[in-house]
RODO-2510 file (C-alpha; in nm, 4 decimals, decimal comma):
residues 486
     n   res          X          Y          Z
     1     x    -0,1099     2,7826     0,4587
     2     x    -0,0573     2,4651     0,2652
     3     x    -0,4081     2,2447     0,2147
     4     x    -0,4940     1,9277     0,1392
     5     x    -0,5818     2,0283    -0,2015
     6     x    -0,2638     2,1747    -0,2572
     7     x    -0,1103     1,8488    -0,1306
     8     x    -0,3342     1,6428    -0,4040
     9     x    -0,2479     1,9456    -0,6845
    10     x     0,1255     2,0225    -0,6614
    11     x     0,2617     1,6737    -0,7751
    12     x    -0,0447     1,6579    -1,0979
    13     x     0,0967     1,9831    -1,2043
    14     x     0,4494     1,8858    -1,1552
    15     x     0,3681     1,5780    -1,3894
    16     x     0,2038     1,7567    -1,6533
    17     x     0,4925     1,9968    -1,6328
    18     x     0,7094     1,7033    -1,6926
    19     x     0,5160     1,5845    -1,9640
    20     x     0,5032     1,8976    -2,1951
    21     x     0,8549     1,9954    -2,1305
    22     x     1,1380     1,8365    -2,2506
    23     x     1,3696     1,8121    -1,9913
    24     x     1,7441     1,6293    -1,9761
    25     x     1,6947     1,3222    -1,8039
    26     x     1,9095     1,4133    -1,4827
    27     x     1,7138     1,7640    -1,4648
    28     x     1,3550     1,5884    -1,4916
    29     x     1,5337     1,3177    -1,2277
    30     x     1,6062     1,5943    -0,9626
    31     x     1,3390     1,8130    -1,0594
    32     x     1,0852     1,5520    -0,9491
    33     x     1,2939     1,4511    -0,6300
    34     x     1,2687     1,8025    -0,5306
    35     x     0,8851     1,8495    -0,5765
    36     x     0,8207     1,5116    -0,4093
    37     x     1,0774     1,6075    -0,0954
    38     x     0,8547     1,9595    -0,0787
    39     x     0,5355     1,6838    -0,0807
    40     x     0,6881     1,5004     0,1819
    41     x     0,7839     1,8054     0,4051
    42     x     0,4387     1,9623     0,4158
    43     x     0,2581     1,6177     0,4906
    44     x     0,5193     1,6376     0,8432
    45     x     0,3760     1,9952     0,8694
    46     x     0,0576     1,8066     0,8630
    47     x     0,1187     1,5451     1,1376
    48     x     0,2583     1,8086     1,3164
    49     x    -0,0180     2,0329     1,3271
    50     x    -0,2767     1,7372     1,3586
    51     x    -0,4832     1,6466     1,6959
    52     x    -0,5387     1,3069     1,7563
    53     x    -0,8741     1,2903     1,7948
    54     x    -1,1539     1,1381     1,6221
    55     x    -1,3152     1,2728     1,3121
    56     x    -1,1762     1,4856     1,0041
    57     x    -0,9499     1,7875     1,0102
    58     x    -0,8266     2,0423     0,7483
    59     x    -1,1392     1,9863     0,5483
    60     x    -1,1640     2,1786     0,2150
    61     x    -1,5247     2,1408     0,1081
    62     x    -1,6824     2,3268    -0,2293
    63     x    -1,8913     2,2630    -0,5286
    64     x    -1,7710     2,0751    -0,7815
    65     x    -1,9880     1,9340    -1,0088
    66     x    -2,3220     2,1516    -0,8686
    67     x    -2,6059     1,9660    -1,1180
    68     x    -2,4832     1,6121    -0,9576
    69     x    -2,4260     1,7348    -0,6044
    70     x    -2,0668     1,5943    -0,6367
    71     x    -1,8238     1,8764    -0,4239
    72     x    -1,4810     1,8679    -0,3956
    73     x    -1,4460     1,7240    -0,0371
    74     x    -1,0538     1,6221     0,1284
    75     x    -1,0368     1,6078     0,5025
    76     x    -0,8003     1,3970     0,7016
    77     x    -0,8157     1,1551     1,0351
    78     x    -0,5703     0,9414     1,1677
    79     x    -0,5792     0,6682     0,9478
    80     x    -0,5827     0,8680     0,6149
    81     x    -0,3011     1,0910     0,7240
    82     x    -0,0960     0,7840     0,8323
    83     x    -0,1365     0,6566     0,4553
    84     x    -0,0653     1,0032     0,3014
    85     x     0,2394     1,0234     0,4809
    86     x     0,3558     0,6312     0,3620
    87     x     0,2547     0,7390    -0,0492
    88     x     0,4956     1,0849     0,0051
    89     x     0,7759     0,8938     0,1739
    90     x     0,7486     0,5897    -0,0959
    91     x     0,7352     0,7952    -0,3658
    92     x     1,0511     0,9777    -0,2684
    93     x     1,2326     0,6383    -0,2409
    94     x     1,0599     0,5408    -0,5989
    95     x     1,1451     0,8870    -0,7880
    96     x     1,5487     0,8367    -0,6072
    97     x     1,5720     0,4623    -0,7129
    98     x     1,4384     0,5842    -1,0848
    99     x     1,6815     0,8335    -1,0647
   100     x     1,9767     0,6155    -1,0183
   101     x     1,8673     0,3587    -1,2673
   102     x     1,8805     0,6020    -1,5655
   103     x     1,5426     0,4588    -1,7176
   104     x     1,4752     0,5570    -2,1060
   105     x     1,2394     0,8417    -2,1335
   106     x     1,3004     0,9043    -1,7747
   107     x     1,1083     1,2378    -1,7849
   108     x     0,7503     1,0181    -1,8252
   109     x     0,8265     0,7740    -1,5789
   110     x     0,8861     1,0567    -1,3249
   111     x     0,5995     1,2431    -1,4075
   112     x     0,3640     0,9146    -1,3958
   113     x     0,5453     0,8086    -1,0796
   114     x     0,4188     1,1795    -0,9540
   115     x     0,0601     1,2013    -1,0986
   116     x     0,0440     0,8080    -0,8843
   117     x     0,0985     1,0150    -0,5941
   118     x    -0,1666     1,2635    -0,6586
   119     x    -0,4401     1,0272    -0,7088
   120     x    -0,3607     0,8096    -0,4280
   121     x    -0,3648     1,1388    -0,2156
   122     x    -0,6989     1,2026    -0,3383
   123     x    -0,7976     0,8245    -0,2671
   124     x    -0,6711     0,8932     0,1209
   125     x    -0,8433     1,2139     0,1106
   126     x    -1,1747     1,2138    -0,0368
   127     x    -1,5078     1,2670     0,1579
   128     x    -1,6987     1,3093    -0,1218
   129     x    -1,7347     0,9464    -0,3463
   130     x    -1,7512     1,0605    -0,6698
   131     x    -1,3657     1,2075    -0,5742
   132     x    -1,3329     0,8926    -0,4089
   133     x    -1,4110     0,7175    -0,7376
   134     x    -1,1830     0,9695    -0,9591
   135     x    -0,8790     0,8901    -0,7343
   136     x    -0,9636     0,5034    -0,6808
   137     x    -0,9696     0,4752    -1,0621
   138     x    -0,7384     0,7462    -1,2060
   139     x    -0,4237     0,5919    -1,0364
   140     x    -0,4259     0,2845    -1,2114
   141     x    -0,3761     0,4552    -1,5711
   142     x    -0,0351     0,6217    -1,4832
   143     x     0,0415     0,2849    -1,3357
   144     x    -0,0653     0,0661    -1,6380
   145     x     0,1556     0,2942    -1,8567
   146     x     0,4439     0,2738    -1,6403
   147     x     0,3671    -0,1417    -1,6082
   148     x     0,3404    -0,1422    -2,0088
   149     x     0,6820     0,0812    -2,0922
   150     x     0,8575     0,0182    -1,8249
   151     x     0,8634    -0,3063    -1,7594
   152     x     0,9880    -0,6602    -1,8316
   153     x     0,9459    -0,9141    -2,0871
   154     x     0,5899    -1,0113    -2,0126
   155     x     0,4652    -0,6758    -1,9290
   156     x     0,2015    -0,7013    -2,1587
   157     x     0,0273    -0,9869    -2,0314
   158     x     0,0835    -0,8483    -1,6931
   159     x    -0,1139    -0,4842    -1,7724
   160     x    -0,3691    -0,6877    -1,9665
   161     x    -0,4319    -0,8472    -1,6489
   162     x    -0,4300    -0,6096    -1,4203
   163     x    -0,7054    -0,4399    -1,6594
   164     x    -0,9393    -0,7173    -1,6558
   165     x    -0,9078    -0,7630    -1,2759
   166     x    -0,9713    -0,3722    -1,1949
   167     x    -1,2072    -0,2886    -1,4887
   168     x    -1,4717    -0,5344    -1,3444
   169     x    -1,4431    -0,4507    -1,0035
   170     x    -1,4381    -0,0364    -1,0569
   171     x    -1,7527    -0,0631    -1,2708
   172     x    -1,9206    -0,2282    -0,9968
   173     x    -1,7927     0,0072    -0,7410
   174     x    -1,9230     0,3096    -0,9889
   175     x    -2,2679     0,1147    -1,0058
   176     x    -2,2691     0,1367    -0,6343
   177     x    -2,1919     0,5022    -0,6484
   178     x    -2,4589     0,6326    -0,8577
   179     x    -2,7053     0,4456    -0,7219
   180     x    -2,6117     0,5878    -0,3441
   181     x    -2,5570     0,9897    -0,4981
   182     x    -2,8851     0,9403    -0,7434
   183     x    -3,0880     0,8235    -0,4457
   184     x    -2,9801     1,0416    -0,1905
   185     x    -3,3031     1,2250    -0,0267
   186     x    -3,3116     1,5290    -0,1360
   187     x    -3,1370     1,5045    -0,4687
   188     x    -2,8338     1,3881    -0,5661
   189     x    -2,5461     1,3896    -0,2914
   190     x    -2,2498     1,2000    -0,3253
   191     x    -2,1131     1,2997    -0,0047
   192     x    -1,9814     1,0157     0,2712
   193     x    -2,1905     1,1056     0,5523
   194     x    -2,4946     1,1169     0,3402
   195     x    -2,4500     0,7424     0,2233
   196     x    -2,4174     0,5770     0,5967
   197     x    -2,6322     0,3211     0,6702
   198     x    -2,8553     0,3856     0,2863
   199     x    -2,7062     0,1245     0,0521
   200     x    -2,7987    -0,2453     0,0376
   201     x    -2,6351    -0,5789     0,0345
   202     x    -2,5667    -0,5730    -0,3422
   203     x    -2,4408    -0,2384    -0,3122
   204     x    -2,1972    -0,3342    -0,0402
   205     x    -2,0684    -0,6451    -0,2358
   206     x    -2,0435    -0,3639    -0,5278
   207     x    -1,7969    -0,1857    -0,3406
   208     x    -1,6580    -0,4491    -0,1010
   209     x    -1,5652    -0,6480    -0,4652
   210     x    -1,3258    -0,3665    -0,5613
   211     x    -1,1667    -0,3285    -0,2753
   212     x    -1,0973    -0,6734    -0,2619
   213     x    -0,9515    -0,6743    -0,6132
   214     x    -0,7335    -0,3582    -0,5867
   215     x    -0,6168    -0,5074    -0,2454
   216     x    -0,5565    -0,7674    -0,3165
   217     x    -0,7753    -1,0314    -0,1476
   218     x    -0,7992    -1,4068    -0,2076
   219     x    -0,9141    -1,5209    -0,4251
   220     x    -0,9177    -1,2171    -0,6494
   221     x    -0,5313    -1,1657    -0,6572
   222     x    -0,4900    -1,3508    -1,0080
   223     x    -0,3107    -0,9878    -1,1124
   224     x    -0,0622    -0,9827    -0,8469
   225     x     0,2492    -1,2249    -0,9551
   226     x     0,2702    -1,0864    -1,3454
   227     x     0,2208    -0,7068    -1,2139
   228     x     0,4825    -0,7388    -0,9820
   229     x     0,7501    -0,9694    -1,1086
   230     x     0,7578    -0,7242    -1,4683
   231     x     0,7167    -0,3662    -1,3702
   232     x     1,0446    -0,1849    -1,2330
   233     x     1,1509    -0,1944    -0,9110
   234     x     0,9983     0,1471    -0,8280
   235     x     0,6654     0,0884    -0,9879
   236     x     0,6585    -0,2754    -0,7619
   237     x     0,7654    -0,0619    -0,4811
   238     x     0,4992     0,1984    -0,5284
   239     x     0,2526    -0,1111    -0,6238
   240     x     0,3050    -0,2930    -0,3456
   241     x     0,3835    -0,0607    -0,1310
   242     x     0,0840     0,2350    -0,1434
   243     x    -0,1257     0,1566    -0,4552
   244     x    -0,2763    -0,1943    -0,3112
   245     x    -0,3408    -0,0424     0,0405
   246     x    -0,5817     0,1574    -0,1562
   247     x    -0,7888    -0,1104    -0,1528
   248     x    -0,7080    -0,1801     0,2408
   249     x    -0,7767     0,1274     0,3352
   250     x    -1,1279     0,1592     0,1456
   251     x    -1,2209    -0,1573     0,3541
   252     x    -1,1546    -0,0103     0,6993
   253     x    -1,2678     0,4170     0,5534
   254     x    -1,5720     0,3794     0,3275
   255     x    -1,6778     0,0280     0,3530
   256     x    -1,7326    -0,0332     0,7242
   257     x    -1,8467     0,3252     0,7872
   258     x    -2,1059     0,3131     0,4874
   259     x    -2,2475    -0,0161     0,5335
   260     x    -2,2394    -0,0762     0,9135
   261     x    -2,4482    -0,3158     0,9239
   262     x    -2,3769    -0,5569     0,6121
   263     x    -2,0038    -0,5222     0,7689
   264     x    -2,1672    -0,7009     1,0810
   265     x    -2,3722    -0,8920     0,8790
   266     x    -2,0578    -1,0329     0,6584
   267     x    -1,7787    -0,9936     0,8447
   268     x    -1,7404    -1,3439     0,9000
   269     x    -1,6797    -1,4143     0,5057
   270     x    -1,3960    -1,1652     0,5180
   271     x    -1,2293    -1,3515     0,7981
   272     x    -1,2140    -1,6372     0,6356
   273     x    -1,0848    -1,4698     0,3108
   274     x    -0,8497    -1,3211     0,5430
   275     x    -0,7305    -1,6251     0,6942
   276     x    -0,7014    -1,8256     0,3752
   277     x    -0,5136    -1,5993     0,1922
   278     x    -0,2772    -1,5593     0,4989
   279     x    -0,1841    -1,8627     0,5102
   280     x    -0,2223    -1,9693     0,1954
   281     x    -0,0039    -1,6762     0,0788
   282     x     0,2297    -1,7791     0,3150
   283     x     0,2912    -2,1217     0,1953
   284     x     0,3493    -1,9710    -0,1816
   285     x     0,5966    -1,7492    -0,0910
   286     x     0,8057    -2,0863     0,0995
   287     x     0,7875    -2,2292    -0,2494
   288     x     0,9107    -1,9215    -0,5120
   289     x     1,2284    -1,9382    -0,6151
   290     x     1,2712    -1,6085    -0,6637
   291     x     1,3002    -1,2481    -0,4569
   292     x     1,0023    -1,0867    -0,6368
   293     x     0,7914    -1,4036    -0,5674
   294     x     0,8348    -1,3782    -0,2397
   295     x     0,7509    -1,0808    -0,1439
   296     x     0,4280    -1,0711    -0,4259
   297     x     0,3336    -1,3451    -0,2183
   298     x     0,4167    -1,2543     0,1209
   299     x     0,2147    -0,9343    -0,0018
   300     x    -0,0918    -1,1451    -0,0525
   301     x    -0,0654    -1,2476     0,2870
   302     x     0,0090    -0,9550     0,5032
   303     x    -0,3009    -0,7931     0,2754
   304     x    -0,5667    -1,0568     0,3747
   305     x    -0,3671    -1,0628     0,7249
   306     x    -0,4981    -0,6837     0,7314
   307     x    -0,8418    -0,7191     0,5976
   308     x    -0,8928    -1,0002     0,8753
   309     x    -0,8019    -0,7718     1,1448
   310     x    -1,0598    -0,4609     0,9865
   311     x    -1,3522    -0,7287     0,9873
   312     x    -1,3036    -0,8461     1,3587
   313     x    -1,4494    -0,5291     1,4058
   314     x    -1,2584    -0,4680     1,7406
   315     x    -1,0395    -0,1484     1,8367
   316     x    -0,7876    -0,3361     1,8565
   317     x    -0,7723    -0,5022     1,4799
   318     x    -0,8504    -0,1774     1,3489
   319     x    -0,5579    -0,0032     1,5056
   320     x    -0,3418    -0,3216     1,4099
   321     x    -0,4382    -0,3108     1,0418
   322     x    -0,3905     0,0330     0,9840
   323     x    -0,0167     0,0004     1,1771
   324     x     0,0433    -0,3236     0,9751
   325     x    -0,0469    -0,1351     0,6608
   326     x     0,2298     0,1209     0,6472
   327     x     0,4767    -0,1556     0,8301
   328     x     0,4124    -0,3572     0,5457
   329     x     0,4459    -0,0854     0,3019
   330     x     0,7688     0,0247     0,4122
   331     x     0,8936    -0,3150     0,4059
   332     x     0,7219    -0,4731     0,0611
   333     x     0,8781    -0,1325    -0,0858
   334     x     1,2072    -0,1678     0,0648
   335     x     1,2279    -0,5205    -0,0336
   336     x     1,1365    -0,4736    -0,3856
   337     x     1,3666    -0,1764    -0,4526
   338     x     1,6814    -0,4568    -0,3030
   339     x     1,5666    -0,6991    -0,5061
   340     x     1,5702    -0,4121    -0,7978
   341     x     1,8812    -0,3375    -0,7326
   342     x     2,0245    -0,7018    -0,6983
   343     x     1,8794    -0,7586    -1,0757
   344     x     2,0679    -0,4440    -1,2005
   345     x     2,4007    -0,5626    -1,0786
   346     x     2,3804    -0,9960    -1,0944
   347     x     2,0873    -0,9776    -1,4052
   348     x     1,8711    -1,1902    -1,2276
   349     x     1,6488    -1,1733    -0,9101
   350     x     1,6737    -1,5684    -0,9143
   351     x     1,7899    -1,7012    -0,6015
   352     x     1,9513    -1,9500    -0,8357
   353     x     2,2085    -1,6981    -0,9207
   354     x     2,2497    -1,5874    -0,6142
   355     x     2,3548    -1,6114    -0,2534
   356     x     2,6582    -1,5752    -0,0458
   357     x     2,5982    -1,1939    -0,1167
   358     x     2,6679    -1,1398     0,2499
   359     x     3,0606    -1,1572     0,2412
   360     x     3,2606    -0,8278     0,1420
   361     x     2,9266    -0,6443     0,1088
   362     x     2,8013    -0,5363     0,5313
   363     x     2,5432    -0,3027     0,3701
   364     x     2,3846    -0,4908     0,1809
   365     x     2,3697    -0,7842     0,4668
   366     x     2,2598    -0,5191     0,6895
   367     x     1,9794    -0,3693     0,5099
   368     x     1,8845    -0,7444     0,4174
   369     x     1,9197    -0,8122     0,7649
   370     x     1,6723    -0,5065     0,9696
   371     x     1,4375    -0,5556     0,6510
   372     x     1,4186    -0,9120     0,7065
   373     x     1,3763    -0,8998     1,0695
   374     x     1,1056    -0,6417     1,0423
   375     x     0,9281    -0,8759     0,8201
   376     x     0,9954    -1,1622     1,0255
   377     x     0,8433    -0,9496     1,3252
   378     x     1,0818    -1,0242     1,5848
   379     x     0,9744    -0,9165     1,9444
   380     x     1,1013    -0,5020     1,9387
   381     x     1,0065    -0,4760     1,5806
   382     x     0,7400    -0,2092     1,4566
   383     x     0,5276    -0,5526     1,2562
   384     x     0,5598    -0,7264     1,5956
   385     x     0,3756    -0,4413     1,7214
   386     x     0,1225    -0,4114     1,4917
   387     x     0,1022    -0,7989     1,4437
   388     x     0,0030    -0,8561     1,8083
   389     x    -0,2712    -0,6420     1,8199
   390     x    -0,4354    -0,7861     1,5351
   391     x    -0,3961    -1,1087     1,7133
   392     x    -0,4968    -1,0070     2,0329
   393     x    -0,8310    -0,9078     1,8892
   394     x    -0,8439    -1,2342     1,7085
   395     x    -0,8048    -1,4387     2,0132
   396     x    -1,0655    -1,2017     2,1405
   397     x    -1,3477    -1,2717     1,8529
   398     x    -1,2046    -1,6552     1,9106
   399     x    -0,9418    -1,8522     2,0927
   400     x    -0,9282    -2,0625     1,7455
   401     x    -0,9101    -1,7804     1,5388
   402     x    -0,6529    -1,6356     1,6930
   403     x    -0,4562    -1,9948     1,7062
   404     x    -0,4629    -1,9783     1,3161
   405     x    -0,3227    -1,6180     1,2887
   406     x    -0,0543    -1,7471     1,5299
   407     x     0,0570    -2,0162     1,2751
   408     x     0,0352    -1,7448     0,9751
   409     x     0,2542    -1,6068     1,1419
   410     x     0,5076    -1,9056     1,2097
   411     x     0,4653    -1,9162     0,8124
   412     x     0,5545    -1,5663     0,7604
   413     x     0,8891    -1,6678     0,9461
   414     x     1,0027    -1,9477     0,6991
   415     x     0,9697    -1,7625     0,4170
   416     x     1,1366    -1,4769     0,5322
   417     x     1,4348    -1,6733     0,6551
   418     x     1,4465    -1,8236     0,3296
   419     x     1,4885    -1,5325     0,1397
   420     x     1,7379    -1,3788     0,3918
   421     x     1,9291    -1,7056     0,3715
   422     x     1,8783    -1,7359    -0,0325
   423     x     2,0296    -1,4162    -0,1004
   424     x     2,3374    -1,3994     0,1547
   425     x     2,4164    -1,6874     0,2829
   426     x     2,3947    -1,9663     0,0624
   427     x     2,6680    -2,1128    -0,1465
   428     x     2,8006    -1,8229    -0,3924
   429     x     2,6200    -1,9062    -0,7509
   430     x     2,8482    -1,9186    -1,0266
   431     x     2,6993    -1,5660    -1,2315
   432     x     2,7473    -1,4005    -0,8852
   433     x     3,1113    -1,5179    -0,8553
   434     x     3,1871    -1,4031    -1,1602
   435     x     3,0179    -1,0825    -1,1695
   436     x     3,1390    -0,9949    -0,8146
   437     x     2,8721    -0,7509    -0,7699
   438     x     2,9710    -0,4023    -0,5243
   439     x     2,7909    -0,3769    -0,1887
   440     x     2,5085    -0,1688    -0,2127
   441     x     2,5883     0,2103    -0,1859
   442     x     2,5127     0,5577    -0,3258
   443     x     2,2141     0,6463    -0,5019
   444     x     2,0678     0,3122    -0,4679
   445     x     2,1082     0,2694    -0,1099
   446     x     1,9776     0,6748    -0,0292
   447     x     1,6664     0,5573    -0,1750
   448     x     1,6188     0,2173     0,0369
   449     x     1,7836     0,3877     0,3733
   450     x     1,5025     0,6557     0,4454
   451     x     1,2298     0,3524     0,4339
   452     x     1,4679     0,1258     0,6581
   453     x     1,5242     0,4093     0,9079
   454     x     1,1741     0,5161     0,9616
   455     x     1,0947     0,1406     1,0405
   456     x     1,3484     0,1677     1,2979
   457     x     1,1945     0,5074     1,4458
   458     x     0,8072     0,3102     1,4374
   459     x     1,0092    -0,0144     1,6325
   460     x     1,1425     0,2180     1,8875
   461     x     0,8440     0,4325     1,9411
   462     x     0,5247     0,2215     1,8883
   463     x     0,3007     0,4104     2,0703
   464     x     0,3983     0,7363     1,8527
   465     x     0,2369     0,5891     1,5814
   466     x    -0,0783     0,4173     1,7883
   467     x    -0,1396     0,7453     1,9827
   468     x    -0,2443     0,9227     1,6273
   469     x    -0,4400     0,6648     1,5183
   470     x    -0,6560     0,4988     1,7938
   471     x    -0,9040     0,7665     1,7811
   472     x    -0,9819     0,7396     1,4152
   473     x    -0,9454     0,4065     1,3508
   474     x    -1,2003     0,2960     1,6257
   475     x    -1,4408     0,5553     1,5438
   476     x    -1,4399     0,4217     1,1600
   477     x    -1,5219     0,0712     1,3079
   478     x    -1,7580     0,2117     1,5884
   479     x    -2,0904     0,1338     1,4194
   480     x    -2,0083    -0,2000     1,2959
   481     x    -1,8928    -0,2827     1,6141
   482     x    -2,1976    -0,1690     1,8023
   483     x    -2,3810    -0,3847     1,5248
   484     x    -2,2104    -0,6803     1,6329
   485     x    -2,2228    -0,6402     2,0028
   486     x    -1,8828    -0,5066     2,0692
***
């Protein structure tokens, strides 16, 4: 029977595989297609053999590192299994939109695309933090390479950034960690359960400052425009889309469980983080005049929007967040690998050079369309869903509170509607005339389709989703909650 280490090892040896062998370009292509399809199959034999209940199931628990008390420890709940699942399906879409792009040196990008995966299944996964910290950290080098090779003119810039930001905040979160394994009673124990309630309110900062970072959360998001407007379409998608709820997720599965009560005790400075960079975010991503600003933008919005609803420290907001963060992965992925595509065909993700793409080309309006409702979250719509419960428990910590979330959300609408109308319905630009670029099919559209569908599956069936994570997610937030009187 497949495990959870298996899950985390199959896609790092595909990569190295990749690495050392020189494959054609189309046989690495397919080669990693089919090992990340095989991925994505046995995470659904997961869900389907999962019980939605609280706590952690198909554990896999031995020694490791036996002098520092650091095991190998993966288990799954609700939440993490909901994020696994996300990473296979994105990476899927990535590795098929890579595919069709013909990138140089294609073999590498697939295999770094793959060992991203593997990490950020060890991130989801990890009881133990030591693992935690080996997956939190090691999935930012295959990214950084990808960001530096791959991608555009000011990719350089854009890595060194991105290094600066994450450097600081990972050494702080490894401070943290050694001090709660070193100090463990007993000897050294880097295991979860053994940390609860032990660390300190510099420790928590330690580790509430990476998160932050990697999320990203105002006003540490100085990485996020350069990353995303240079790196390829895939590596936005998978950057966007997977690789900053890393950060999310740590909030809500180590953070809030470890440090119950400076979670309490704080909370209040992560809602207002929250709500600035919601709406704040918002209002940047009226004023870009391009596709990729937009969504980086929107991204730093719907990311804060999710760390406000972890810190009201409420069932509800913790069910919300954790919906809202693989609704807005699918779409921020989606989004970036159309805006990828528009760039490969008009040379320009400007909006500028576009518009009036809607005419002669119903799959690409379509797509645009379900992709920009979903985003908009239109009553029906999966990020309606998840939207309302975070304001619901908003409104419930306070009636103002959740009055400012409501107009976030208003703001979330404008910009959307922008870039829906930007792209195709305005006046046909002059490049875009001429070029007279094809409506989106083939290879480019089977990697964009599966994410669209599945938010049409989550829209129709809600409570499909909610029903396997309720159970987890409230038990993460349990003792905070408790803390603060909830």
């Amino acid at each position: 029977m497949i495990t959870i280490s298996t899950l985390i090892a199959v896609p790092a040896i595909a990569a190295v595989v990749l690495l050392v062998i020189p494959f054609a370009r189309q046989a690495a292509g397919y080669l990693a297609l089919l090992v990340s399809l095989a991925v994505l199959g046995a995470v659904i034999g997961f869900i389907y053999r999962f019980e939605p209940v609280a706590g952690y199931q198909f554990s896999d628990d031995v020694s490791w590192i036996a002098p520092l008390g650091v095991r190998w420890h993966v288990a799954v709940n609700g939440v993490s299994l909901a994020m696994i699942a996300v990473t296979a399906l994105i990476t899927t879409c990535a590795l098929g939109f890579a595919l069709w792009a013909k990138r140089d040196r294609s073999h590498a990008s697939f295999a770094l695309i793959l060992l991203t995966e593997a990490f950020l299944f060890l991130v989801f996964a990890a009881r133990d933090l030591f693992a935690f910290y080996v997956g939190f950290e090691g999935m930012l080098i295959p990214l950084l390479v990808l960001l530096v090779v791959w991608g555009g003119a000011g990719r350089k810039f854009a890595t060194l950034q991105v290094i600066a930001y994450t450097a600081f905040g990972t050494l702080l979160m490894l401070l943290g960690i050694l001090y709660l394994g070193l100090t463990a009673p007993g000897g050294p124990n880097f295991d979860m359960t053994a940390a609860i309630g032990r660390g300190n309110d510099w420790v928590f900062f330690a580790f509430a400052i990476a998160f932050a970072i990697k999320s990203p959360l105002f006003p540490l998001h100085g990485w996020v425009l350069p990353a995303y407007r240079n790196a390829s379409p895939e590596v936005a998608a998978v950057l966007s889309g997977v690789a900053s709820k890393a950060g999310a997720f740590a909030f809500l599965a180590v953070l809030v469980p470890l440090f119950p009560s400076q979670s309490e005790k704080y909370a209040w400075v992560f809602i207002a983080l929250g709500t600035i960079g919601f709406l704040w975010g918002s209002l940047l991503a009226f004023r870009q005049p391009d596709g990729r600003g937009v969504v980086a933008y929107s991204s730093i919005a719907q990311m804060s929007f999710i760390v406000l609803g972890i810190f009201l420290l409420s069932d509800r907001g913790a069910t919300g967040a954790t919906f809202q963060m693989v609704n807005h992965a699918l779409v921020s992925a989606a989004l970036f690998l159309v805006v990828g595509w528009l760039e490969t065909q008009v040379g320009s993700g400007s909006f500028a050079q576009l518009g009036g793409l809607a005419r002669r080309r119903p799959v690409l309006a379509t797509v645009s369309m379900v992709l920009g409702m979903a985003a908009l979250a239109v009553p029906g719509s999966s990020v309606f869903a998840s939207e309302f419960l975070i304001m619901l428990g908003a409104f419930e910590n306070h009636w103002w509170l959740g009055a400012i979330v409501a107009l976030g959300v208003v703001l979330a609408a404008m910009y959307m509607l922008r870039w829906i109308s930007a792209i195709l319905h305005d006046r046909e630009s002059a490049l875009a005339g001429t070029l007279n670029p094809p409506d989106l099919k083939k290879g480019a559209l089977m990697a964009i389709l599966p994410l669209v569908l599945v938010l049409i599956g989550l829209s129709i069936a809600p409570a499909q989703f909610t029903d396997r994570v309720d159970a987890s997610a409230h038990a993460l937030i349990s003792a905070a909650a408790k803390e603060a009187g909830r």
